[in-house]
C-alpha positions in Angstrom: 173.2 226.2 40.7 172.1 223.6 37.9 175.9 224.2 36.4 177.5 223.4 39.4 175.3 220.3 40.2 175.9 219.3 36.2 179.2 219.1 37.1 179.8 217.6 40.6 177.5 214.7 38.6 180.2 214.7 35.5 183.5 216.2 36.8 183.8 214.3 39.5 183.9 210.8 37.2 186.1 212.3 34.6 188.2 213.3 37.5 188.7 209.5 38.3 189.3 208.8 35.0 192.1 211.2 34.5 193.6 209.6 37.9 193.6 206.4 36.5 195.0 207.6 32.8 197.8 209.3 34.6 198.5 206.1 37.3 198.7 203.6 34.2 201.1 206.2 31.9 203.2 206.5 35.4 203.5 203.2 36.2 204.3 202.1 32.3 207.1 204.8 32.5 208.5 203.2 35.3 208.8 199.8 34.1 210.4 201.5 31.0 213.4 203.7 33.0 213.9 200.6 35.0 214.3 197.7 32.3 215.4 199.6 29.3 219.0 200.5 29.0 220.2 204.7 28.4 220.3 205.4 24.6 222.1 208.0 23.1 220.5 211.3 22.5 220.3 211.6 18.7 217.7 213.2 16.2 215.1 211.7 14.3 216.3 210.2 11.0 214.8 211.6 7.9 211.8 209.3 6.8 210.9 208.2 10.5 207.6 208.9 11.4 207.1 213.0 13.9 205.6 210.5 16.9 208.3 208.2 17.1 210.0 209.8 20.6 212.8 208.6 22.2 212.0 206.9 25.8 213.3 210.0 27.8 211.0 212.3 25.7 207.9 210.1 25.8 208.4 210.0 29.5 208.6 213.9 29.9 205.0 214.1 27.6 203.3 211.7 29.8 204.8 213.4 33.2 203.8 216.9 31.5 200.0 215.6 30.7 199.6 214.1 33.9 200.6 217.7 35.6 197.8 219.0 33.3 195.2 217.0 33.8 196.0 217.6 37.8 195.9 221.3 37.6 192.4 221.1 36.0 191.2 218.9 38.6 192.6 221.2 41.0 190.9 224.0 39.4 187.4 222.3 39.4 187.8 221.8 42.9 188.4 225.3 43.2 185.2 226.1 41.5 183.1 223.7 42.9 184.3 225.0 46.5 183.0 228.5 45.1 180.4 227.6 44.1 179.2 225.1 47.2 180.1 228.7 48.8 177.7 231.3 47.1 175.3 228.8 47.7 175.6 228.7 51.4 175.1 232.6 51.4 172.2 232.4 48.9 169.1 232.8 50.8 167.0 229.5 50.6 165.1 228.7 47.8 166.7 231.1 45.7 169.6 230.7 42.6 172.6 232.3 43.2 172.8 235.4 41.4 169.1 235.7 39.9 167.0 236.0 43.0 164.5 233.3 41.3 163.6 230.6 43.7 165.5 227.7 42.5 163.5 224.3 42.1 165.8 221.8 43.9 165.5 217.7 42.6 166.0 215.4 45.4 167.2 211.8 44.0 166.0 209.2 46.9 168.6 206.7 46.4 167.2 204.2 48.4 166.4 200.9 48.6 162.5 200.6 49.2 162.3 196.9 50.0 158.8 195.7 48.1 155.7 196.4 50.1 154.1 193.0 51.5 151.3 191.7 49.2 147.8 192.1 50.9 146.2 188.9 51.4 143.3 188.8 49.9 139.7 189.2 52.0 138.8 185.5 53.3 135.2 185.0 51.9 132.2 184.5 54.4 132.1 181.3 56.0 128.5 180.6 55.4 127.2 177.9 57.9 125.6 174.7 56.0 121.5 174.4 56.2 120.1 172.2 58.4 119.7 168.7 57.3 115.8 168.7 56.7 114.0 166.5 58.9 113.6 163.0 57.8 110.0 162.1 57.4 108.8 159.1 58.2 108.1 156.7 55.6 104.1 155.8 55.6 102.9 153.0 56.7 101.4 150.1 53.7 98.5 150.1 53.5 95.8 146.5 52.8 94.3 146.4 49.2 91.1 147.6 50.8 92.1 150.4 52.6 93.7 151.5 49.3 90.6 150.6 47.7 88.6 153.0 49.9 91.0 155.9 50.2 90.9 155.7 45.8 87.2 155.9 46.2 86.8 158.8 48.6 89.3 160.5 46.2 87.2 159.8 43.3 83.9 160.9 45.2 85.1 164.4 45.8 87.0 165.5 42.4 85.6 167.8 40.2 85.5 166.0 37.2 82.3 165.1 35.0 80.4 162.6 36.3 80.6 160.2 33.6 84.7 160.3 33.8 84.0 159.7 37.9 81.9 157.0 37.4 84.3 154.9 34.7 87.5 155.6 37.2 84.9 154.3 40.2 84.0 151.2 38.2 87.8 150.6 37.2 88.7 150.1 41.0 87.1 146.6 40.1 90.7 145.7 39.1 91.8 145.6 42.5 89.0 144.4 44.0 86.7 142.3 41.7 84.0 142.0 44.6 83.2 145.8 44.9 79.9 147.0 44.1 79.2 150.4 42.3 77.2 152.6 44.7 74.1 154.9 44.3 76.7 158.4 45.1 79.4 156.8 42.1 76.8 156.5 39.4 75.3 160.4 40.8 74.5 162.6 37.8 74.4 160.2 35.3 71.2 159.9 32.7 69.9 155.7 32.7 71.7 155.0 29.4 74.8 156.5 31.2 74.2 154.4 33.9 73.8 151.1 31.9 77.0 151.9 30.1 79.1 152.1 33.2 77.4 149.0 34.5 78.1 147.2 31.8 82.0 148.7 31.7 82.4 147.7 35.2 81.1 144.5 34.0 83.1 143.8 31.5 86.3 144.4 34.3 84.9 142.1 36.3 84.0 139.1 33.9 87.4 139.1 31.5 89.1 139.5 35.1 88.0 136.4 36.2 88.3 134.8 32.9 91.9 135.1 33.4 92.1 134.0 36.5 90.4 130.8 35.7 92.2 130.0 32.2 95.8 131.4 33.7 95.9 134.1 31.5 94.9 132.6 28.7 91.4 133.3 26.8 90.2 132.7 23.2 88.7 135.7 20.9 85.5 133.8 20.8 85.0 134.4 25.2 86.6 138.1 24.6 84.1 138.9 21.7 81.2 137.2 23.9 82.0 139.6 27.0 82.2 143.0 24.7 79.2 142.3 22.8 76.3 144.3 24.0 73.4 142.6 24.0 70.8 143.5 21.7 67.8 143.9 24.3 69.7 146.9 26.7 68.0 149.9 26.3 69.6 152.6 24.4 69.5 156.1 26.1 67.1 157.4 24.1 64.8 154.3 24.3 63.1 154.4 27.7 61.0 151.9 29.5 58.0 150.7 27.2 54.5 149.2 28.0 54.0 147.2 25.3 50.5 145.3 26.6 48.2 145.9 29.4 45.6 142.9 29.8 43.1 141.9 32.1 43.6 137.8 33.2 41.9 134.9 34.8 45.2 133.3 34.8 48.7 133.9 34.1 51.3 130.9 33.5 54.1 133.1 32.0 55.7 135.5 29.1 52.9 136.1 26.9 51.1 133.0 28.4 47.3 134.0 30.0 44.1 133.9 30.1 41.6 136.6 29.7 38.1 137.3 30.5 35.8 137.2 27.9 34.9 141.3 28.0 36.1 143.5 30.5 32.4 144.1 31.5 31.4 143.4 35.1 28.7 143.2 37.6 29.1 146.4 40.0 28.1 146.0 43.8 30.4 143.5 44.3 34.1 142.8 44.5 35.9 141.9 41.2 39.1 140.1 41.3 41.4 140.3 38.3 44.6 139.8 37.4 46.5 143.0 35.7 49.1 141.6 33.1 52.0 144.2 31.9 54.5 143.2 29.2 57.7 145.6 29.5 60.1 146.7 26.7 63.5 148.7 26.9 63.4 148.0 30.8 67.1 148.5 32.5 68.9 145.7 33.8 71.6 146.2 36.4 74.3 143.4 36.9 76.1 143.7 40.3 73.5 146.3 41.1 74.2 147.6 44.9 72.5 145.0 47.3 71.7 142.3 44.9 73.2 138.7 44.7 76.8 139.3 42.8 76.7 138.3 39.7 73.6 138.8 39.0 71.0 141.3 36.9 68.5 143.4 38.6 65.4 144.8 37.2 63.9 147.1 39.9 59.9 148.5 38.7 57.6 150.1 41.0 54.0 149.8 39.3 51.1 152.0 40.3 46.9 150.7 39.2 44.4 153.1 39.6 40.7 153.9 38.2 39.3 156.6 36.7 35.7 157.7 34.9 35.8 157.9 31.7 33.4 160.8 31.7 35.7 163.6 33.8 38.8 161.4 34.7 38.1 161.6 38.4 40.3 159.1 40.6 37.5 156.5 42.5 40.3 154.0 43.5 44.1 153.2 43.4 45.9 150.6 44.6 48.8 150.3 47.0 51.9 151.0 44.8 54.5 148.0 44.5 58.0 147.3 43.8 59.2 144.5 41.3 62.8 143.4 41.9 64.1 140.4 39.3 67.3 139.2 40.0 68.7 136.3 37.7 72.2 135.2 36.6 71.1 135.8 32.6 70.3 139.0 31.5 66.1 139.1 30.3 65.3 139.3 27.3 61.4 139.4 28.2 59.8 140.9 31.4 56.1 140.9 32.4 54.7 141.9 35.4 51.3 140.5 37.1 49.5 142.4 39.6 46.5 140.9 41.2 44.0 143.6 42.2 40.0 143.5 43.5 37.7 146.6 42.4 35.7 147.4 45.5 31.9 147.1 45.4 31.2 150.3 46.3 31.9 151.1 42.6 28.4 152.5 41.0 27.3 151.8 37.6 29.4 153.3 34.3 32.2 153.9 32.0 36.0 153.6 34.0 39.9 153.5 32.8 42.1 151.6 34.7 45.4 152.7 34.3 49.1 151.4 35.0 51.9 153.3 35.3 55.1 151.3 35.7 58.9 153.0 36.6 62.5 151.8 35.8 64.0 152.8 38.8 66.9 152.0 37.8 66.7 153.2 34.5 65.0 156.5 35.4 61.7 156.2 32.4 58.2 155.9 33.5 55.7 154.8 31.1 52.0 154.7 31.0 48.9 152.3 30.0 44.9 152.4 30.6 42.3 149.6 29.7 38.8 150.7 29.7 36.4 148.9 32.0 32.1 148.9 32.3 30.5 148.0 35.6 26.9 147.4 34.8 24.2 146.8 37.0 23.2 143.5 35.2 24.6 140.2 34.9 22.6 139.3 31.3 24.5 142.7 30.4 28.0 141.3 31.8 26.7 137.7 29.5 26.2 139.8 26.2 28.9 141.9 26.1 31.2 138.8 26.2 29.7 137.3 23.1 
């Protein structure tokens, strides 16, 4: 079966061939016997070459190859019929003659047209995102609201107190006329409190320095407004009573007059005049509720007696408050208090003493002066010699 299929793919092409061979050699014989004139028969001259043929002899070679090449063909067809034959009575699947099952090769000769190209997949359409909503824009707000809004910020942060006080006392930059407040200065010790004064201060005077001179200031009014002055108190330098005296009269700082003993008569009322000389005492400038631009010195001051025997209390006086407000800071503070010892008082030995507080400051500080009530008045006359 392979045989015969070999050569229906080869002898059927060589067949053609030998068609066409045997056409051409025809047809070139024909031109020959028709154009060429009859030549005598004769024999081939000694020294001529065996293949040189006369034209009737050539023409009987080609006629007899052409007969030979059509009685092959012939014979192939006869073979190939044969074959084609035993085939037909083979049973299927089988090669003729061996009973094997024969493995026929199909050649598909036709013309598969290219397959379409698959579009590619279309990616998602993803729709857009909403356009956000457009906020609107906040309304201005005045310098003070600002002001006010900074402050309640300020007030509730967690930061140290000392770093909420200086950012409370540098909203003076927007509004020079703001006042530090009791809750801003919360927390702080007095020489804490002085020292954020005094910054706030210091905003508040170079601020309108500027203003005034358009901008323009000499080092001398710079230095002048960052100098501390030599009579604040320190932090570890509280209030101070530096004198306690008992006066007849008072006409200022360091300016009295005593009594000649602090002897008196008992069973009657004794008028006096306490006088108190202060040191290290705070002084507050814009302090909350005072004229601005000034410094406040706020004291409360306290008298009361004692025996000198047990230190039982026998009187006190009504505590007071001492509010100084001037444009200058003070360099010297005294306080006078005037005061009348009841007659009820018996006979002996007393301390009379003062307590005075910095309120603003935070310090308290304490004096006594010892006293004798005697029942006597030559006794009161002696003891003043």
């Amino acid at each position: 079966m392979r045989r015969n299929v070999l050569w229906q793919l080869t002898g059927f092409p060589l067949g053609l061939l030998a068609c066409a061979l045997v056409g051409c050699s025809t047809g070139s014989f024909m031109a020959r016997r028709s154009t060429s004139p009859p030549a005598a028969t004769s024999r081939p001259a000694a020294g001529e070459a065996a293949d040189a043929q006369t034209p009737g002899a050539a023409a009987q070679s080609a006629q007899d190859y052409a007969e030979q090449i059509q009685q092959a063909m012939k014979r192939a067809a006869q073979a190939s019929a044969g074959a084609a034959n035993a085939a037909d009575t083979a049973t299927p699947n089988q090669d003729a003659g061996s009973g094997a099952p024969a493995t026929i090769h199909w050649l598909d000769t036709r013309i598969v047209s290219p397959a379409a190209p698959t579009p590619a997949p279309s990616p998602a359409v993803r729709a857009a995102p909403p356009a956000p909503a457009t906020q609107p824009a906040p309304a201005a707000l005045s310098r003070d609201a600002l002001v006010t809004e900074l402050r309640r910020v300020l007030s509730s942060a967690s930061d140290p107190p000392m770093q909420r006080a200086l950012a409370a006392a540098g909203l003076s930059l927007a509004d020079p006329t703001r006042q530090l407040t009791a809750g801003d200065l919360a927390g702080l010790t007095p020489g804490q409190r002085d020292a954020v004064l005094r910054y706030q201060q210091l905003i508040q005077e170079l601020g309108r320095q500027l203003v005034r001179s358009g901008a323009k200031i000499d080092a001398g009014t710079f230095d002048r407004l960052v100098a501390r002055d030599d009579s604040a108190p320190a932090a570890d330098k509280p209030l101070a009573i530096r004198t306690v005296q008992l006066c007849r009269r008072v006409r200022g700082f360091g300016v009295y007059d005593t009594f000649p003993s602090n002897t008196f008569l008992a069973g009657r009322d004794q008028r006096m005049i306490v006088y108190v000389e202060l040191a290290h005492f705070t002084a507050v400038h814009n302090a909350p509720g005072a004229a601005p631009g000034t410094y406040q010195v706020k004291l409360r001051q306290q008298v009361t007696l004692y025996t000198a025997a047990d230190g039982t209390e026998v009187w006190r006086q009504t505590p007071v408050d001492i509010v100084d407000e001037s444009r200058n800071r003070r360099h010297d503070f005294f306080v006078v208090q005037l005061i009348d010892l009841p007659a009820r008082l018996g006979v002996g030995k007393y301390m009379l003493k003062v307590r005075v507080s910095d309120v603003h400051g935070g310090s308290v500080d304490e004096a006594s002066v010892p006293l004798t009530l005697v029942a006597d008045q030559a006794l009161v006359s002696s003891s003043g010699k």
